[in-house]
C-alpha positions as CSV (number, residue, x, y, z in Angstrom):
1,X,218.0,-91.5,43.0
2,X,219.5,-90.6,39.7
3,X,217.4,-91.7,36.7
4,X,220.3,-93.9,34.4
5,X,217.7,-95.4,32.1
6,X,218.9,-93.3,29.4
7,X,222.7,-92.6,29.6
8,X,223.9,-96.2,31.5
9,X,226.8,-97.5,29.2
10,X,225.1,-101.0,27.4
11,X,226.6,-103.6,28.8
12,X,226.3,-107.5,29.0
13,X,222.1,-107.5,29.4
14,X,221.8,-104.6,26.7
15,X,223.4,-106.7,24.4
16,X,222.1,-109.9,25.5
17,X,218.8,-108.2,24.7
18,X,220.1,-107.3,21.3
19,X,221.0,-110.4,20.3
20,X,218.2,-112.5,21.3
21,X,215.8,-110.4,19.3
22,X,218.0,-110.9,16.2
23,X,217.9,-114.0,16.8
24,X,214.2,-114.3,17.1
25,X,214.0,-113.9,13.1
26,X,215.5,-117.3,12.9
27,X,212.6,-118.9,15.0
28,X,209.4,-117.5,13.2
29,X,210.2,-116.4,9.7
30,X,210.8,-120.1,9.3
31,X,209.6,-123.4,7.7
32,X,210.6,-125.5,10.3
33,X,209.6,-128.6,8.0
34,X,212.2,-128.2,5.4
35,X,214.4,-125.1,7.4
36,X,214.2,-122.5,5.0
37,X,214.3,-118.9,6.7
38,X,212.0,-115.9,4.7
39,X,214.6,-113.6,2.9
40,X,212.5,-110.3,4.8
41,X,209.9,-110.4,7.4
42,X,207.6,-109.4,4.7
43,X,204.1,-111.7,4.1
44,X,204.9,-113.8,1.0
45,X,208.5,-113.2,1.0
46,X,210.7,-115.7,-0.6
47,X,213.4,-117.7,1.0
48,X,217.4,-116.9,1.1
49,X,220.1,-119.3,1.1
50,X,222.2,-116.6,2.4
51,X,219.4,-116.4,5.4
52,X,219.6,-120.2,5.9
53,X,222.9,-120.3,6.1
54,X,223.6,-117.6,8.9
55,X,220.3,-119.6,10.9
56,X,222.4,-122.5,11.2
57,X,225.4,-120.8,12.5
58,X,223.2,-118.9,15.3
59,X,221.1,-122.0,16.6
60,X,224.6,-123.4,18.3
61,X,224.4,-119.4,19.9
62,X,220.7,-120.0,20.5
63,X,221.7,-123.5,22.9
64,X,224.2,-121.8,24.6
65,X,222.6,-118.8,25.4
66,X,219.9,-120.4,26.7
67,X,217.4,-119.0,23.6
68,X,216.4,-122.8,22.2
69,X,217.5,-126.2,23.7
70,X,220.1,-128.6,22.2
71,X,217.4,-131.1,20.7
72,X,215.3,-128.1,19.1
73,X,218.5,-126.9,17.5
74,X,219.5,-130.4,16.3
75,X,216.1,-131.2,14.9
76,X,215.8,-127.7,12.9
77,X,219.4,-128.5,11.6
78,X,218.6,-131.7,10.3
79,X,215.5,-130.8,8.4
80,X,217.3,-127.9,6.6
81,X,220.9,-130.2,5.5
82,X,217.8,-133.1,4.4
83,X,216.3,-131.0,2.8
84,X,219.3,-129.8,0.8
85,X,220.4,-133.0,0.6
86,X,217.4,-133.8,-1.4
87,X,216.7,-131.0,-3.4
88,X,216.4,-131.1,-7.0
89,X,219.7,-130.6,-8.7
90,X,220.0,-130.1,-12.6
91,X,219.5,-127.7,-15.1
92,X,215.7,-127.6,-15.2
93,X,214.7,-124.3,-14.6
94,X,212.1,-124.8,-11.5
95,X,215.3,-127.3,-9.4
96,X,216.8,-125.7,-6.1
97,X,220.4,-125.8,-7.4
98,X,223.1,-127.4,-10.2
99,X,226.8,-128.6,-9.2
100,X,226.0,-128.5,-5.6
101,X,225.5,-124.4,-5.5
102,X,221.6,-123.2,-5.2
103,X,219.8,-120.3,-6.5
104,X,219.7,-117.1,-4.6
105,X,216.0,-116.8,-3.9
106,X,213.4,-120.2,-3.3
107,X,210.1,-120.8,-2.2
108,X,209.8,-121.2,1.5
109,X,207.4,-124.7,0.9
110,X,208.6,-126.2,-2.4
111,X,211.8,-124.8,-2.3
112,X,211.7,-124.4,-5.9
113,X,213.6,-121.3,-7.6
114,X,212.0,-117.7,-7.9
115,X,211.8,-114.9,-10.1
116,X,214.3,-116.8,-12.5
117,X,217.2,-115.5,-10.0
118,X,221.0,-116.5,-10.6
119,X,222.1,-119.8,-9.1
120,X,224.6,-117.6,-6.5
121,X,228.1,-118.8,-5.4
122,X,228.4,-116.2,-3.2
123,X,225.0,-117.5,-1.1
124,X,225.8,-120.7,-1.6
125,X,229.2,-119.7,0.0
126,X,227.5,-118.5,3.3
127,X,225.0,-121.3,3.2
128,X,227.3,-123.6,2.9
129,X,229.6,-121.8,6.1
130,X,226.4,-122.4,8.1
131,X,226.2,-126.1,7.0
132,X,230.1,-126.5,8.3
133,X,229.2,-124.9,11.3
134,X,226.8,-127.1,12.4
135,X,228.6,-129.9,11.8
136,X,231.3,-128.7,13.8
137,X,229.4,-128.0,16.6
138,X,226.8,-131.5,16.7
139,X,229.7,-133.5,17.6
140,X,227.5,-136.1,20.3
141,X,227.1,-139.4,19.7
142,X,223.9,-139.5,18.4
143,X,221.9,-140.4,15.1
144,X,220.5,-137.1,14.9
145,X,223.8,-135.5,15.1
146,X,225.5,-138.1,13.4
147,X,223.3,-137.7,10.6
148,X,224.2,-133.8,10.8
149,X,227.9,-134.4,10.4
150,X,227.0,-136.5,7.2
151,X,224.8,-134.2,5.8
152,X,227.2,-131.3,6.3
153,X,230.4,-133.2,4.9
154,X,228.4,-134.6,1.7
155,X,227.1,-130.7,1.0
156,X,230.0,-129.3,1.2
157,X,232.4,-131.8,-1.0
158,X,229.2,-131.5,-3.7
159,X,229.7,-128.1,-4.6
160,X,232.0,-127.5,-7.8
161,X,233.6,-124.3,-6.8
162,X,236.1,-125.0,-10.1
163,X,233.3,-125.5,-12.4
164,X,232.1,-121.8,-11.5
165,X,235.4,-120.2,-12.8
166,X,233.9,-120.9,-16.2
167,X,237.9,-121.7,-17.5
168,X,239.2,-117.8,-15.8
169,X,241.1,-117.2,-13.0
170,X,238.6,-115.9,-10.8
171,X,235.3,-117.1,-9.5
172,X,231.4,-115.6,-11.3
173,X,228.7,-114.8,-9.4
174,X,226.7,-116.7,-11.1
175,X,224.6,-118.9,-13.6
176,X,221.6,-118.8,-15.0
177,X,219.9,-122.1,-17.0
178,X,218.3,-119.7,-19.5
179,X,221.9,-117.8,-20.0
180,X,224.6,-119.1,-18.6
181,X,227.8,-117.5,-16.5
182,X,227.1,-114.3,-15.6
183,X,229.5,-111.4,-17.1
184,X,230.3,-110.5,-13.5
185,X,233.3,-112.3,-11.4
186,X,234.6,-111.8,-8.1
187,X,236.9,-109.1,-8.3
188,X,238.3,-106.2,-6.1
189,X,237.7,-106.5,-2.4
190,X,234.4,-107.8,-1.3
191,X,232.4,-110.0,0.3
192,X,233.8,-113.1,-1.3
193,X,236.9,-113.7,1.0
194,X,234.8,-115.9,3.1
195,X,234.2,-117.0,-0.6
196,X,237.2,-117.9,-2.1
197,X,238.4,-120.1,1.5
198,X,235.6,-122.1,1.1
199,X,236.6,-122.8,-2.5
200,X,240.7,-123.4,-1.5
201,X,239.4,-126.0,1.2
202,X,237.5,-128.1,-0.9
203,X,238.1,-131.8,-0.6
204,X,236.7,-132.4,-4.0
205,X,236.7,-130.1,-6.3
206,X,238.5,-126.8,-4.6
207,X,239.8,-124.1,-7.3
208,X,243.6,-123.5,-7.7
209,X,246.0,-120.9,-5.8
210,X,246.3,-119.0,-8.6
211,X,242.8,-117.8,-8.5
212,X,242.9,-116.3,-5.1
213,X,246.4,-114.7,-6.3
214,X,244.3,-113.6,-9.2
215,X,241.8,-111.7,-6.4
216,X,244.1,-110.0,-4.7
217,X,245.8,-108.7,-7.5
218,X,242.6,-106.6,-8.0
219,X,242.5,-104.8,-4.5
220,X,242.5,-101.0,-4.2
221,X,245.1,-99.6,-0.8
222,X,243.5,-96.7,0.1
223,X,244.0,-94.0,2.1
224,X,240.8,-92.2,4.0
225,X,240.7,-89.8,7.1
226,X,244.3,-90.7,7.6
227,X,243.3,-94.8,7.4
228,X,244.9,-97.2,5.3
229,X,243.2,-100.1,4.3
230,X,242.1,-102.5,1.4
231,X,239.1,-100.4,0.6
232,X,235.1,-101.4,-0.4
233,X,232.6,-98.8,0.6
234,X,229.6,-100.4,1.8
235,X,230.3,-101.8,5.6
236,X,228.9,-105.0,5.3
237,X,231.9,-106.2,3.1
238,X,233.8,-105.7,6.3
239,X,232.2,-108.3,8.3
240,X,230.4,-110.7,6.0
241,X,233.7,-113.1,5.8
242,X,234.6,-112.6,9.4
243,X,231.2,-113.6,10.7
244,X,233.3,-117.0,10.2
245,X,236.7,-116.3,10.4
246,X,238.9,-115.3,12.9
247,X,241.1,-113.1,10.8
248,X,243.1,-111.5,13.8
249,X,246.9,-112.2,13.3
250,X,247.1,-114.3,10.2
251,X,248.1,-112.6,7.3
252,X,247.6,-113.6,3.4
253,X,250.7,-112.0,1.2
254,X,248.8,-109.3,0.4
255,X,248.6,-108.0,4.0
256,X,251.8,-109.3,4.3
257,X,253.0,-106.7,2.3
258,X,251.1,-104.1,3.9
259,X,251.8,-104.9,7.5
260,X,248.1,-105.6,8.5
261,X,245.3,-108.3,8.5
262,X,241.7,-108.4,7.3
263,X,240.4,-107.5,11.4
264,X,242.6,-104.5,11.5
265,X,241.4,-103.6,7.9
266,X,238.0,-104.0,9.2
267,X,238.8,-101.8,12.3
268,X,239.7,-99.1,9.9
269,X,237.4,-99.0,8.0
270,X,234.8,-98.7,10.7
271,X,236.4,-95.5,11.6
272,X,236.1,-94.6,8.1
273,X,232.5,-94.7,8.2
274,X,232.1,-92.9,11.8
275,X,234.6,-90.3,10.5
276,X,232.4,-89.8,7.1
277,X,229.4,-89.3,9.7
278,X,231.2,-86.5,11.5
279,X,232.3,-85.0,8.4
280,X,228.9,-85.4,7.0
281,X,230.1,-84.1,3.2
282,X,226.4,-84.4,1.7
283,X,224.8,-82.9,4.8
284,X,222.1,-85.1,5.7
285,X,220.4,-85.2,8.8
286,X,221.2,-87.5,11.8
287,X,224.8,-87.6,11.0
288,X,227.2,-87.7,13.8
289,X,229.8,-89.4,15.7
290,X,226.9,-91.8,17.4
291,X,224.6,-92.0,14.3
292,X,226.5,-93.3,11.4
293,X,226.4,-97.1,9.3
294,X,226.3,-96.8,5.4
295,X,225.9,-99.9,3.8
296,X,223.8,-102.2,1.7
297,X,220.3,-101.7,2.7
298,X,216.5,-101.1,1.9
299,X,215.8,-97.4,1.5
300,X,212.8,-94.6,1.2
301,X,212.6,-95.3,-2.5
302,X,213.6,-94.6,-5.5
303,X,212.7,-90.6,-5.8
304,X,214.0,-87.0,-5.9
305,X,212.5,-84.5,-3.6
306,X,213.6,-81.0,-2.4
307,X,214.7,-80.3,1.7
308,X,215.6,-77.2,2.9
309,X,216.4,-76.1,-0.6
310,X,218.1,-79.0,-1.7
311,X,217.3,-81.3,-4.4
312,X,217.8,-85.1,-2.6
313,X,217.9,-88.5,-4.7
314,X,217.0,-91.2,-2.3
315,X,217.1,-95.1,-3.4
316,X,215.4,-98.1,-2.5
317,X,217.3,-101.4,-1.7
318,X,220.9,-100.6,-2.9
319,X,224.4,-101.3,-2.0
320,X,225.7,-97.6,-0.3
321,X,228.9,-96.7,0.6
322,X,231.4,-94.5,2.3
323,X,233.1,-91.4,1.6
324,X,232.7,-92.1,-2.6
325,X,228.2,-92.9,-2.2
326,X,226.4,-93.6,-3.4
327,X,224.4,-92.5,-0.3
328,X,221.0,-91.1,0.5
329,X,221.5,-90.1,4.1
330,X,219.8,-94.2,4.8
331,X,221.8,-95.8,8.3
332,X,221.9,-98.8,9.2
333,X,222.1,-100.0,13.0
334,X,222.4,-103.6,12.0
335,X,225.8,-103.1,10.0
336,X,226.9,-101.2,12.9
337,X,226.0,-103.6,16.1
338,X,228.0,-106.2,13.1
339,X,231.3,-103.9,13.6
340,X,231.4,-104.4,17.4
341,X,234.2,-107.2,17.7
342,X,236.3,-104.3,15.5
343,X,235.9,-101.4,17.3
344,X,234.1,-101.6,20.6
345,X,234.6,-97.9,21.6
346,X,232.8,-96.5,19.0
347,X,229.8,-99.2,18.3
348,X,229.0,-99.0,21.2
349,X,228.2,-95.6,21.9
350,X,226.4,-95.1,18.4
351,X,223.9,-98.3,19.8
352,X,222.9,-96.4,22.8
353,X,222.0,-93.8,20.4
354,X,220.1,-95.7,18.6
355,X,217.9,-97.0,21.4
356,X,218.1,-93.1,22.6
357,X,216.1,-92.2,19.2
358,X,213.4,-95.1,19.8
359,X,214.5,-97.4,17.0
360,X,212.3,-100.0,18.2
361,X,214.1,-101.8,20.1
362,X,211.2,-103.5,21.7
363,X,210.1,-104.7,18.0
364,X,209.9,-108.3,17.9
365,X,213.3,-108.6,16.2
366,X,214.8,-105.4,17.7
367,X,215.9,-102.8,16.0
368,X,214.7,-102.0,13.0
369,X,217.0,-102.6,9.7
370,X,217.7,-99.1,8.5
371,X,216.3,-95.3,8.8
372,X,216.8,-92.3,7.2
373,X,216.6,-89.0,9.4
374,X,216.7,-86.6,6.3
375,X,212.9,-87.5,5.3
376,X,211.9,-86.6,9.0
377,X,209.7,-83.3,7.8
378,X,206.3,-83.8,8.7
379,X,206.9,-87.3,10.6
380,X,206.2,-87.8,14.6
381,X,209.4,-89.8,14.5
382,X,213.2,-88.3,14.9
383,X,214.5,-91.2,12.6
384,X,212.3,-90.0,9.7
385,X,211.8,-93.0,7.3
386,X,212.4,-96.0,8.8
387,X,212.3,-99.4,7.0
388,X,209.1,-101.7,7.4
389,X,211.0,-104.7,6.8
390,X,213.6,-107.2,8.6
391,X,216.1,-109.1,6.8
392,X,217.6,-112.0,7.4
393,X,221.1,-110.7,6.0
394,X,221.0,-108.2,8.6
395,X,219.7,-110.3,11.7
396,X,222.2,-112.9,11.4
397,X,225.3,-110.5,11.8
398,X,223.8,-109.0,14.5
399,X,223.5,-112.6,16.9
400,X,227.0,-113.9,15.0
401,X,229.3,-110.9,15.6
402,X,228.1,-110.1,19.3
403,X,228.7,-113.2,20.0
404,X,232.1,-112.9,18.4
405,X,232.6,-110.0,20.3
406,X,231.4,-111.5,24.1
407,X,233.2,-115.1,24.1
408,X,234.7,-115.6,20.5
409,X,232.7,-118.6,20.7
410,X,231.8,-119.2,16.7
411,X,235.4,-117.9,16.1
412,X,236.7,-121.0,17.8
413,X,233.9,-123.5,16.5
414,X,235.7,-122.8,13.3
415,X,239.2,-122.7,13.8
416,X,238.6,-126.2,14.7
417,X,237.0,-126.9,10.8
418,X,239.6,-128.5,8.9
419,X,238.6,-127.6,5.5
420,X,238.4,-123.8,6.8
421,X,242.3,-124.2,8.0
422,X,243.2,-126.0,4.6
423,X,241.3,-123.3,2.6
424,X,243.2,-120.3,4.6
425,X,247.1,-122.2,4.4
426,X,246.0,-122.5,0.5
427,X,245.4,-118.8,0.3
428,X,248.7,-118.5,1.7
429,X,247.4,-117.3,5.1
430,X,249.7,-117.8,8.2
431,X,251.5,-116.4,11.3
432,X,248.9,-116.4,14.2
433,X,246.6,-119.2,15.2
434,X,246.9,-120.6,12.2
């Protein structure tokens, strides 16, 4: 009988397997008193909101794919909005968050912020998409998931997305109690579409048209390996918002005027990064049509070494990007499993070569976050350097966007959230489902 072990396409069960490992994070790098989830697998790690947030939008995933029952899901739910809920707020230095945004980076007991980090509006953004999410799916009649839909409507209508303009058009990053706004605002195509919806929708204190007008007035059209798109380099940008929402046929005047939408962009720009592999300008190693995903990432470390007679710079953690870099010949299989509602064809064929090339799929949380084949001299493995660490940035896409891809399931939970709808129509979104 013919051995197919290696070279049977992945279907359903591959990716089944794929996802429940991802979502394995989620249930032990936990605090399942207060629900905060470890930033990185790492002993002593720090919590993320970012990592919270993306935990409550997979445990609905987790009930219905059998991974965790309905009650488990509710009561883990519950402890992380309470415990929100009733986290310090105010300017003292050691509180979880101010004007209903928290700090990037808290302890995983006390919940108190670490390493002075910036109170984040663009965590608090996906936090607070995870908080929506559950309360769109606990809709039974019960206190626990009563309580839920409380908790979820009171965090979201606290957050004072117009206070973190700072009196400009668009919205900072940040503040610090010590200094402040930080100097940086979301500009230029990024992460923060998901962002600025969430800020339109507000009930209670949402930020004015003008600002998202303001944000797309700062795009760069681009045109790479014969794609046009709204360019950002590093892949995750391309998926981060649509973890969320569904952005196939509604259009905001911007791709109005370019006769696209933000799924298509994302489709492109998924080529972009498979046609940089196959191009391969820099040379690295492991670069091909089935081995490509630049994004941001942990890395070998910050170093310079000579290979084969040439003089390499390699990073640590670091935001990388496609064709303009920076990049260190680091891949990462998460951001491409994350690109599989965009372009099928070609995800899916670079994940059987990352199982192919022993990526550690069997690994507790599946495969592991990023590798880089150009430090492979003098290592038993063909990836080379490949990270210690999981993230929970990079697990959560993984669960979220296959499940996106196999039954649109969190798509629809969240076409059904009204402030989501109000915050796209105020962006000027429409045509579609919309």
């Amino acid at each position: 009988m013919k051995d197919d072990t290696k070279q049977a396409p992945l279907g359903d069960d591959f990716l089944a397997l794929l996802q429940s490992k991802a979502f394995d994070y989620f249930l032990y790098e936990a605090n399942e008193a207060n629900g905060l989830i470890a930033d990185r697998s790492r002993k002593g790690s720090p919590a993320s909101i970012a990592a919270v947030g993306l935990a409550l939008t997979a445990y609905p995933i987790g009930v219905a794919r059998g991974l965790m029952t309905r009650e488990q899901a509710a009561a883990r739910t519950l402890a992380t909005l309470r415990f929100f809920w009733n986290s310090a707020q105010g300017t003292e230095p050691e509180a979880t968050g101010y004007k209903g945004f928290y700090y990037h980076f808290i302890d995983m007991k006390t919940g108190r912020r670490v390493w002075q980090c910036e109170l984040s509006t663009i965590d608090t953004a996906l936090l607070i998409a995870g908080v929506l999410a559950a309360g769109g799916y606990f809709r039974e009649e019960t206190e626990e998931e009563n309580e839920i839909r409380t908790l979820s409507e009171a965090l979201y209508e606290r957050v004072d997305w117009d206070w973190a303009r700072n009196g400009g058009a668009t919205v900072t990053h940040g503040w610090t109690p010590e200094h402040g706004f930080l100097g940086y605002r979301w500009e230029g195509y990024d992460e923060a579409l998901i962002l600025y919806v969430l800020a339109l929708g507000s009930p209670t204190h949402c930020i004015p048209p003008e600002s998202y007008a303001a944000w797309l007035a700062s795009y760069r059209w681009k045109k790479i390996y014969g794609q046009e798109f709204v360019y950002a380099g590093p892949l995750f940008i391309h998926q981060l918002s649509h973890v969320w929402l569904d952005f196939r046929g509604i259009r905001d005047a911007f791709m109005h005027g370019h006769d696209s939408d933000y799924f298509e962009n994302s489709r492109r720009a998924t080529y972009v990064q498979r046609d940089y592999a196959i191009r391969n300008p820099l040379e690295f190693a492991g670069y091909d049509e089935t081995s490509w995903g630049v994004t941001a990432s942990d890395g070998p470390g910050w170093m310079t070494r000579r290979i084969d007679g040439v003089e390499r710079r390699f990073y640590g953690y670091r935001a990388r990007g496609v064709p303009f870099g920076p990049d260190d010949g680091t891949l990462s299989p998460w951001a491409t499993a994350a690109s599989l509602p965009f372009a099928p064809e070609i995800v899916l064929p670079a994940l059987r070569h990352f199982r192919d090339i022993d990526l550690h799929l069997d690994h507790s949380y599946g495969f592991k976050a990023s590798f880089n084949p150009t430090l492979a001299s003098g290592r038993d493995h063909p990836a080379g350097w490949v990270s210690p660490d999981h993230l929970g940035l990079n697990q959560g896409p993984i669960v979220l966007m296959i499940e996106n891809y196999r039954s649109d399931f969190l798509w629809n939970l969240m076409r059904n959230c009204q402030h989501v709808v109000r915050g796209l129509r105020r962006a000027g979104f429409s045509q579609g489902w919309l």
